[in-house]
C-alpha positions in Angstrom: -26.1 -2.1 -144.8 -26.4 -4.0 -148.2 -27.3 -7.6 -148.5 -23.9 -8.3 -149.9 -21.3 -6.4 -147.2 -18.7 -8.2 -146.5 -17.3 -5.7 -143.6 -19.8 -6.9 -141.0 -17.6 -10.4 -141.3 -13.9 -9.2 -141.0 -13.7 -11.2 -137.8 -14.9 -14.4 -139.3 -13.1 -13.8 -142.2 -9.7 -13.2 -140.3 -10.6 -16.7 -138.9 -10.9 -18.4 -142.0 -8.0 -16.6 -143.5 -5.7 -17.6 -140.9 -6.8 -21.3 -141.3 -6.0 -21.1 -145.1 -2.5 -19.3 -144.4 -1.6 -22.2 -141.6 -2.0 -25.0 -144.4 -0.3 -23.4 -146.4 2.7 -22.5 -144.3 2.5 -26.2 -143.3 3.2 -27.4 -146.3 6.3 -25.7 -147.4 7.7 -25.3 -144.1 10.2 -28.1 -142.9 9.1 -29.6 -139.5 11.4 -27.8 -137.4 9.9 -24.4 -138.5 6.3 -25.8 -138.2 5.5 -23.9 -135.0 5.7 -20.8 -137.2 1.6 -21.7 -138.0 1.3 -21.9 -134.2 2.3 -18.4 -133.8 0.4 -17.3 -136.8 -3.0 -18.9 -136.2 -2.5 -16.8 -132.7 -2.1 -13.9 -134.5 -5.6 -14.5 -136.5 -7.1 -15.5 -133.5 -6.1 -11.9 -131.6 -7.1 -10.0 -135.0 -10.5 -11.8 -134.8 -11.4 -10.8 -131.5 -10.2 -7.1 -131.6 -11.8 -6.6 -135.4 -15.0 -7.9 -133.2 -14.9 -5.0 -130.5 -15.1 -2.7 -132.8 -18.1 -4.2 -134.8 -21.3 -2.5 -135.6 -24.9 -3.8 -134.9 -28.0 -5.1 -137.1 -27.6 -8.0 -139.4 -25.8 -9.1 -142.9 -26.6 -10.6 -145.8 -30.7 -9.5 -146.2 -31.0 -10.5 -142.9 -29.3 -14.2 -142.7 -26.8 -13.0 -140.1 -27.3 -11.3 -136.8 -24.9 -8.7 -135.3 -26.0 -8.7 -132.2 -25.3 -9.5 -128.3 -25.1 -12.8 -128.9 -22.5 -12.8 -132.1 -20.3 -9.9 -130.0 -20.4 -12.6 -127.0 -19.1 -15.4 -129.9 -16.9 -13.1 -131.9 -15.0 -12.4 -128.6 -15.2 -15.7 -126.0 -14.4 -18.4 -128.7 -11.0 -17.4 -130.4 -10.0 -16.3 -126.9 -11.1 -19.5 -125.8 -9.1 -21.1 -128.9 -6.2 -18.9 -128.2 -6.1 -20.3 -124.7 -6.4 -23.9 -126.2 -3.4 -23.4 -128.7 -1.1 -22.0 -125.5 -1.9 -24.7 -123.6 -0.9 -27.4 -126.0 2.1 -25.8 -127.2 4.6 -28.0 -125.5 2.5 -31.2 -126.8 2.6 -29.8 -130.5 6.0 -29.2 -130.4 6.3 -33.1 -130.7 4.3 -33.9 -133.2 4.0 -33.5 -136.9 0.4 -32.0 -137.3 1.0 -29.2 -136.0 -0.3 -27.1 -138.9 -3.6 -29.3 -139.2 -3.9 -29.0 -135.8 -3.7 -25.0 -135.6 -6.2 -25.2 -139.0 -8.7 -27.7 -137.5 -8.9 -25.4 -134.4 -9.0 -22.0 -136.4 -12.0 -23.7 -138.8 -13.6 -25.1 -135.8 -13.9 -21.4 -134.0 -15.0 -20.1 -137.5 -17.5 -22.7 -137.6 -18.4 -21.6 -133.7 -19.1 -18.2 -134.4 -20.9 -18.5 -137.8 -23.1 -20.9 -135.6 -24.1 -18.5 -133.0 -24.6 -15.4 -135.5 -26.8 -17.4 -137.9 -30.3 -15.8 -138.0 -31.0 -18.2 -141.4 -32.0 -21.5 -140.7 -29.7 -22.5 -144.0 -27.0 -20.6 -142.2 -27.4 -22.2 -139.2 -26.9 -25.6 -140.8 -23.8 -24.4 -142.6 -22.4 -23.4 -139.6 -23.0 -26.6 -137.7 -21.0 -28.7 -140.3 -18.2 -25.7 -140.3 -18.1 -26.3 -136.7 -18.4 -30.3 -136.7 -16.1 -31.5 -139.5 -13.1 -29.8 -137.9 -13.7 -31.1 -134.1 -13.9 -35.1 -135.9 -10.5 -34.6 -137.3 -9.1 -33.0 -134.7 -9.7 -35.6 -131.9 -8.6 -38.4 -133.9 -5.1 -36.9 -134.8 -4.0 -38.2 -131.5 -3.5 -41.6 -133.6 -4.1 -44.0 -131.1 -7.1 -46.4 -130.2 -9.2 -44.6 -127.4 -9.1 -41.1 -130.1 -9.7 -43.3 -132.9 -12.8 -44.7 -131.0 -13.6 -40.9 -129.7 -13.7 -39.4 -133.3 -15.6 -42.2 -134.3 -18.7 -41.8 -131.8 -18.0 -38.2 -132.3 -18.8 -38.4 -136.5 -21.5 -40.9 -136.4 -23.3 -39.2 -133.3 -22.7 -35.8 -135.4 -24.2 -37.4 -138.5 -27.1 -38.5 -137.1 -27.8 -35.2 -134.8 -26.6 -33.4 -138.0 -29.4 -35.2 -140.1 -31.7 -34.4 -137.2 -31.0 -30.6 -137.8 -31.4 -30.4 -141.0 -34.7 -32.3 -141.7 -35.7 -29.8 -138.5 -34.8 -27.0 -140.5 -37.0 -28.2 -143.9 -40.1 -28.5 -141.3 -39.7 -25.4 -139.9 -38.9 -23.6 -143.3 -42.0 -25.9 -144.8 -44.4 -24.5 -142.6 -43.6 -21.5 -142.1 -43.1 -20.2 -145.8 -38.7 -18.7 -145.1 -35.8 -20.1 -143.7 -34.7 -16.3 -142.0 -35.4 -15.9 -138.2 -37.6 -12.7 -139.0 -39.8 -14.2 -141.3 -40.4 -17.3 -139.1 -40.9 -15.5 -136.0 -44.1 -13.7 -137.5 -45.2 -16.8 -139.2 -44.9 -19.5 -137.2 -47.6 -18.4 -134.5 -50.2 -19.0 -137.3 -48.4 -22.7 -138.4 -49.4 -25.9 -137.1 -48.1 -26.1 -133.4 -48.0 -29.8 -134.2 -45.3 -29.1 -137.2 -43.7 -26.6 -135.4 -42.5 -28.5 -132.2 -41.2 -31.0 -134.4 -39.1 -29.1 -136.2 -38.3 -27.2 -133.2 -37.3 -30.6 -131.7 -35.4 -32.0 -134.3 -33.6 -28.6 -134.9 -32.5 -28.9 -130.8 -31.8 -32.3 -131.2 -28.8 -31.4 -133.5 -27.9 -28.4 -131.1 -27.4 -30.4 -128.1 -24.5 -32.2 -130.5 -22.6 -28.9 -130.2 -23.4 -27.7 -127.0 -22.5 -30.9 -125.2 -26.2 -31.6 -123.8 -28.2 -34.9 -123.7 -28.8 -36.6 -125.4 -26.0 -35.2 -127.8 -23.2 -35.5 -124.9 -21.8 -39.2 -125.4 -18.6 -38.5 -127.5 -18.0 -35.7 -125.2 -15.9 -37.2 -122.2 -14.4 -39.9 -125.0 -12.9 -36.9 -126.6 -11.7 -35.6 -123.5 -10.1 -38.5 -122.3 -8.8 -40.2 -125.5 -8.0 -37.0 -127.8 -4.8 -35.0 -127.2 -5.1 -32.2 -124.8 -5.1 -29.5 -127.2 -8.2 -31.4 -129.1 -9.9 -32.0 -125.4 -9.6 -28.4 -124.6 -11.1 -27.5 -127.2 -13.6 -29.5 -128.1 -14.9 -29.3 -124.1 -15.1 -25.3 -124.1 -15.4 -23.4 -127.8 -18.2 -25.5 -129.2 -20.0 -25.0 -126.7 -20.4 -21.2 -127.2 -22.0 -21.1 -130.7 -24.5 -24.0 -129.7 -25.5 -22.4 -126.7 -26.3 -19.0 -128.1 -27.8 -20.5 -131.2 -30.5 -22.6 -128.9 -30.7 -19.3 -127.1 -31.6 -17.8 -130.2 -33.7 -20.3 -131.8 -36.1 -20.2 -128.4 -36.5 -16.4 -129.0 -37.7 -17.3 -132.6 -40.6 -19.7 -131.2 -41.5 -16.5 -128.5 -45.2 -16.9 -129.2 -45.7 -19.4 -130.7 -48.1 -22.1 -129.0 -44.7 -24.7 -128.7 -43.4 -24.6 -125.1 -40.0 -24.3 -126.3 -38.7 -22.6 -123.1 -40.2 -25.3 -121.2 -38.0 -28.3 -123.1 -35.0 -26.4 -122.6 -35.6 -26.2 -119.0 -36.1 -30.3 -119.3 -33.0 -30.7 -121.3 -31.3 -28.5 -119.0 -32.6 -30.7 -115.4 -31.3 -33.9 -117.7 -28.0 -33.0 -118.5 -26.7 -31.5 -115.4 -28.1 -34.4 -113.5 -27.0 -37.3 -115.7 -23.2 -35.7 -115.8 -23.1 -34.8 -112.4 -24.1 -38.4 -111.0 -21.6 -40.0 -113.8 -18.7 -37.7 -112.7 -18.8 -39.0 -109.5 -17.0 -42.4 -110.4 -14.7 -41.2 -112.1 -11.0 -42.3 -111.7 -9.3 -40.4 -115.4 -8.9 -36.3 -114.6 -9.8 -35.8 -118.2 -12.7 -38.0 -118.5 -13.5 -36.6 -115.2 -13.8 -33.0 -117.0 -15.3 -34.4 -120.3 -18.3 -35.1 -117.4 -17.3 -31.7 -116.2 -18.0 -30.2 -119.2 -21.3 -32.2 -119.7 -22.3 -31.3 -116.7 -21.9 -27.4 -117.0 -24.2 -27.4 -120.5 -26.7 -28.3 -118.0 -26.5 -25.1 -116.0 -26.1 -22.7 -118.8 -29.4 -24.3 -120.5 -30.7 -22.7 -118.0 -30.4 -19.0 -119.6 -32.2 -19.6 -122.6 -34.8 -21.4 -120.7 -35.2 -17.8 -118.9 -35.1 -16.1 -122.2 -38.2 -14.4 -121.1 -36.3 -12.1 -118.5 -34.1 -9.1 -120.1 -30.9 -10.3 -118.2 -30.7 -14.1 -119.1 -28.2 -12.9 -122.4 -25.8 -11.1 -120.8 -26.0 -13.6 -117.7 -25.5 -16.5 -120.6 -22.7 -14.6 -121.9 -21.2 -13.9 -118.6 -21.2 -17.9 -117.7 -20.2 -18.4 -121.2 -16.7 -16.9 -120.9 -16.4 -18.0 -117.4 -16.8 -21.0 -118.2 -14.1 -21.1 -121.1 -11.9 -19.2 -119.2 -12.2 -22.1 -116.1 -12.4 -25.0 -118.3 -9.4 -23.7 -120.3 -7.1 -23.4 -117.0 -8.1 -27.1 -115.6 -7.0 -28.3 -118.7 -3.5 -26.2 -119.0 -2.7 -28.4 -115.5 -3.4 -31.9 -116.8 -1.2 -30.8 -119.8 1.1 -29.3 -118.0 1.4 -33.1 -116.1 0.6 -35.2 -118.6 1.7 -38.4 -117.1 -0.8 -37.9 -114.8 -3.6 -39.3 -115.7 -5.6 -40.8 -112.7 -6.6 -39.1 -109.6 -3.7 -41.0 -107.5 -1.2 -40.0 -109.9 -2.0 -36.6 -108.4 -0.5 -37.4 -105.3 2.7 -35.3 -103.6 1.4 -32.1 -106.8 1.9 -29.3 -104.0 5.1 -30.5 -102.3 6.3 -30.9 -106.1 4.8 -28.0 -107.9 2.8 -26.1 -105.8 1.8 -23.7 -108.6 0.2 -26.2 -110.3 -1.6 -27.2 -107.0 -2.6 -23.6 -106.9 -4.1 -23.2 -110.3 -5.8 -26.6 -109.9 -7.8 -25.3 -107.3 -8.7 -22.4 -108.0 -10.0 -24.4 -111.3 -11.8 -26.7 -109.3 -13.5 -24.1 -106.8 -14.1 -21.9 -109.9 -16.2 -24.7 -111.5 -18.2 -25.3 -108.4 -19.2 -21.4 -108.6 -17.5 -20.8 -105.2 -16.5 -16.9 -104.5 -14.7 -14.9 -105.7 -14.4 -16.4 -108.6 -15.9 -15.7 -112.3 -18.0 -18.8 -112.4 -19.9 -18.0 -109.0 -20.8 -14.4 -110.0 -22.1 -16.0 -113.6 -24.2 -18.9 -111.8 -25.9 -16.4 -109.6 -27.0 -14.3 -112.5 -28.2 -17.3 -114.8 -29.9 -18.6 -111.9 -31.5 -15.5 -111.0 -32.6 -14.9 -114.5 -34.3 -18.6 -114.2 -36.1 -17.5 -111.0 -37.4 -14.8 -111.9 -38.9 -16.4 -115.2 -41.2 -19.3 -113.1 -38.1 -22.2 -113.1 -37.8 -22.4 -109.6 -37.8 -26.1 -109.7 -35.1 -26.0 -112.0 -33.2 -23.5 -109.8 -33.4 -25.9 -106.7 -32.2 -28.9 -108.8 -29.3 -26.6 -110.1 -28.3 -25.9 -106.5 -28.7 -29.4 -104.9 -26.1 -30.5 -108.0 -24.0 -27.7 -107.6 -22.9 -29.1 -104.1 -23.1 -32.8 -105.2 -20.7 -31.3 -108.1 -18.2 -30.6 -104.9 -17.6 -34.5 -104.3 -15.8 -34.6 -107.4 -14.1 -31.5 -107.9 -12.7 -31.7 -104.4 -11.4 -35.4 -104.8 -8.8 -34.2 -107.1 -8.1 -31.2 -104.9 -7.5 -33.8 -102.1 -5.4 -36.1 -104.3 -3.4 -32.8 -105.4 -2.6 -32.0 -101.5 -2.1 -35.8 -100.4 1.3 -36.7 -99.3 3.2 -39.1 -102.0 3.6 -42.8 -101.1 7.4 -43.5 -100.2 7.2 -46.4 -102.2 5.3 -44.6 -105.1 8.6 -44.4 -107.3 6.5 -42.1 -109.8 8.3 -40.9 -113.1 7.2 -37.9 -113.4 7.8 -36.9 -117.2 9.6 -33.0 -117.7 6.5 -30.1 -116.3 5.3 -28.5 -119.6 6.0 -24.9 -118.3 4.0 -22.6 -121.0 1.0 -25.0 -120.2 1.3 -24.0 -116.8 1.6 -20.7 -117.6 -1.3 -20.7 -119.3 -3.0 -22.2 -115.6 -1.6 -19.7 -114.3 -2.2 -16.7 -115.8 -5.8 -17.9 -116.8 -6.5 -18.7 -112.7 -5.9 -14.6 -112.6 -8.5 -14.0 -115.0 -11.0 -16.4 -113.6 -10.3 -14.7 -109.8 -10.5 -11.5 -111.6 -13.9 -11.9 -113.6 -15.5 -12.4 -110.2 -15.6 -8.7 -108.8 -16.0 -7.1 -112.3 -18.8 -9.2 -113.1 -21.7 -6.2 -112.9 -19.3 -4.3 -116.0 -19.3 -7.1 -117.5 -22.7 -8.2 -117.4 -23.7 -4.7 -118.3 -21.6 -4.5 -121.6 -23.0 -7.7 -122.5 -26.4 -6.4 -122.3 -28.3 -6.4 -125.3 -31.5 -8.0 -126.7 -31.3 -11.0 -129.4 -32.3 -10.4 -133.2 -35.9 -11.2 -132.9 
C-alpha cells in the first residue's frame, strides 16, 4: 500500500471522529439531551472495532505503523473495553454535566491507546503516548473533588516526567541508530553502542510503564481508582493498559539481537510490580483502591509475555490475557458502580441477601482475577505463563504462582464481606442500585465464564508474529 493510505486507519479514524462529533453535539445540545453523545460515542466505538475485523495486514505510512497481531488485538480489546466503561457509568453520567467531555476524553483516550500499540515509528510512538495521556489527566479530575483533584495531579506530573523520559529515549535510540522506524533500527542497532542503546531502551520503558500501570510508573494508578469517578477508574485501570503493553512487547522485539538484555529487564520489571502491588493490596480497606492495586498488580503478570517474546505463542497468549483482563476488570468495576455508596469492604456486608446478582458477578470477578477455572483469566495465565517457561523464566514463573495465591487473601476478603450477614444495628442507607451498571456485571461475568473454554480459538486467531 502507498505511504499516504489512509484506509489502513478507518478504525482509528472512526475513533477520533466520534470524539470530534460528541463535542460538538455537547455543545449545542441542552443538558437533558446530553446522553445523546453517550449513545453516539457507542456507536463509534462499535464501528471501530468491526471496521478492525475486517482490516488487512502489513504497515502504513512508509512503514511508521504496523498492521499486525498486535494492532488487531488493540483495534478490537480497547473500544470494547471503552464501550464496557461507558455502559457501566451510564447511571453516574446521567447526573452530571460533562457528559460530553467525558464520552470525548474516553473516545481520545482509546484513540490514543491504539495508535500506541500500532506505532512501529519511534515519533509515532511518542505521539501516541501524549494522545493517550492528555485525555486520562482530564478525565480523572472531572470528578471535581479533592482526592481526583490530587489523583490527576500525580497522574500529569508522574506522566510528564515518564513522558520526558520517553522521549529523550526515543532521541538516543534514533541518534544511534541513524532512523526513528522499527525496521530500520532493528538492523541497526546490533552494530550501535550497547551502552547507548540500553539507555535509550531504558528511558523509552521508563515512559511505557506510565501507561501500562508498572513500576515504577504505577503510583497515580490506585489514586485514580479510588478518587476519580467510576467511569474514569474503569478506564483508566483496563484500556491504557493495552497499548502500553503491546507497545513494550513490541519495542523488545526491536532490540531481538541486539547485545541489551532487554527481555531480561522486562522480566525484572515484571517480578517488581506484581510483587510490590500484590503485598500493598493486602491492606486495603477502599474496594476501588483495592482494584487500582488490582490493576497494578495484573501489569505484573502480563509483563510476563513480552519477557517470553522469544517463544512463538507469548503474542497471542498476551493478547489472550489482554482481553481477559479488560473484560474482568470491566465487570468488578460495573458492581462498585452499581453500589456506589459502598465504598469500604464492610459496607459490603448483607450484598447477597440484598442483591444477590451483584454477589454473583462479584465473584465471579474476583475468582476470575485470581485465574481460577473456568474462567477467561485462568486459561490466559496458563498460556502467558507457559510461554515464560518455555523461554528460561522459570524463576519468574514460580514467583508469578506464589503471588497468584497470596493475590487470593484479598480478592476473597471482599467475597467474604459480600456473603457476611448485615449487622442488625448497621442501619445502612443504601443509595438506589444503578441497574444498567449491573447489567453490565452481569452480562460481562458471561463473557469472562465464557472466554475460558474457547480460549484455544481464541488464542489461535490471535496468532501472528510482531512487525519486526
Amino acid at each position: 500500500m502507498s505511504a499516504h493510505d489512509y484506509a489502513p486507519l478507518v478504525p482509528e479514524g472512526i475513533l477520533v471522529a466520534g470524539a470530534v462529533a460528541v463535542l460538538l453535539l455537547g455543545s449545542f445540545l441542552p443538558r437533558r439531551r446530553l446522553p445523546v453523545t453517550r449513545w453516539v460515542a457507542g456507536a463509534a466505538l462499535v464501528a471501530s472495532a468491526a471496521t478492525a475485523l475486517g482490516a488487512g495486514t502489513g504497515t502504513a505510512f512508509a512503514q511508521t505503523y504496523a498492521l499486525d497481531a498486535a494492532t488487531a488485538i488493540a483495534r478490537v480489546v480497547a473500544p470494547l473495553a471503552a464501550l464496557g466503561v461507558l455502559a457501566l457509568g451510564a447511571d453516574e453520567l446521567r447526573r452530571t454535566t460533562r457528559e460530553a467531555e467525558t464520552c470525548a476524553l474516553v473516545l481520545l483516550g482509546t484513540a490514543g491507546t491504539v495508535v500506541l500499540a500500532g506505532a512501529d515509528d519511534l515519533a509515532v510512538l511518542a505521539a501516541g503516548y501524549l494522545l493517550a495521556s492528555v485525555p486520562v489527566y482530564a478525565l480523572v479530575g472531572l470528578a471535581q473533588s479533592g482526592r481526583a483533584a490530587e489523583a490527576a495531579l500525580k497522574a500529569y506530573l508522574l506522566g510528564a516526567l515518564l513522558g520526558a523520559m520517553l522521549l529523550l529515549g526515543t532521541a538516543v535510540l534514533a541518534g544511534v541508530g541513524g532512523s526513528t522506524g522499527y525496521p530500520d533500527l532493528h538492523r541497526t542497532l546490533p552494530a550501535a553502542p550497547a551502552a547507548a542503546t540500553a539507555v535509550g531502551f531504558v528511558l523509552v520503558l521508563a515512559g511505557l510503564t506510565f501507561k501500562a500501570g508498572a513500576v515504577p510508573g504505577h503510583f497515580w494508578v490506585p489514586d485514580a481508582a479510588q478518587g476519580g469517578s467510576a467511569t474514569a477508574a474503569a478506564f483508566v485501570t483496563t484500556v491504557p493498559k493495552v497499548g502500553g503493553l503491546l507497545a513494550i512487547a513490541r519495542l523488545v522485539g526491536v532490540l531481538a539481537g541486539v547485545p541489551v538484555a532487554a527481555a531480561a529487564a522486562v522480566a525484572v520489571l515484571a517480578a517488581a510490580t506484581m510483587t510490590l502491588a500484590n503485598l500493598a493490596a493486602l491492606g486495603q480497606d477502599d474496594v476501588r483502591r483495592l482494584l487500582g492495586w488490582s490493576a497494578v498488580a495484573q501489569v505484573g503478570f502480563l509483563l510476563m509475555a513480552p519477557a517470553a517474546l522469544a517463544r512463538p505463542g507469548a503474542v497471542p497468549a498476551l493478547g489472550l490475557y489482554l482481553a481477559a483482563y479488560t473484560a474482568t476488570n470491566v465487570v468488578a468495576f460495573a458492581v462498585a458502580a452499581a453500589h456506589p455508596r459502598r465504598r469500604r469492604l464492610a459496607d459490603w456486608a448483607g450484598l447477597a441477601h440484598r442483591h444477590p446478582v451483584s454477589a454473583a458477578a462479584l465473584g465471579v470477578a474476583m475468582l476470575g482475577l485470581v485465574g481460577t477455572p473456568p474462567t477467561a483469566v485462568f486459561a490466559a495465565k496458563v498460556s502467558v505463563f507457559t510461554a515464560a517457561w518455555d523461554a528460561g523464566w522459570r524463576w519468574l514463573v514460580l514467583l508469578a504462582a506464589a503471588l497468584t495465591v497470596v493475590s487470593l487473601a484479598y480478592y476473597l476478603r471482599w467475597i467474604r464481606a459480600a456473603f457476611a450477614t448485615e449487622p442488625t444495628d448497621a442501619g445502612h442507607d443504601e443509595s438506589p442500585v444503578h441497574r444498567t451498571a449491573q447489567a453490565v456485571a452481569v452480562g460481562g461475568s458471561v463473557v469472562v465464564l465464557a472466554l475460558g473454554p474457547v480460549a484455544g480459538p481464541v488464542l489461535h486467531a490471535l496468532s501472528g508474529p510482531l512487525l519486526p
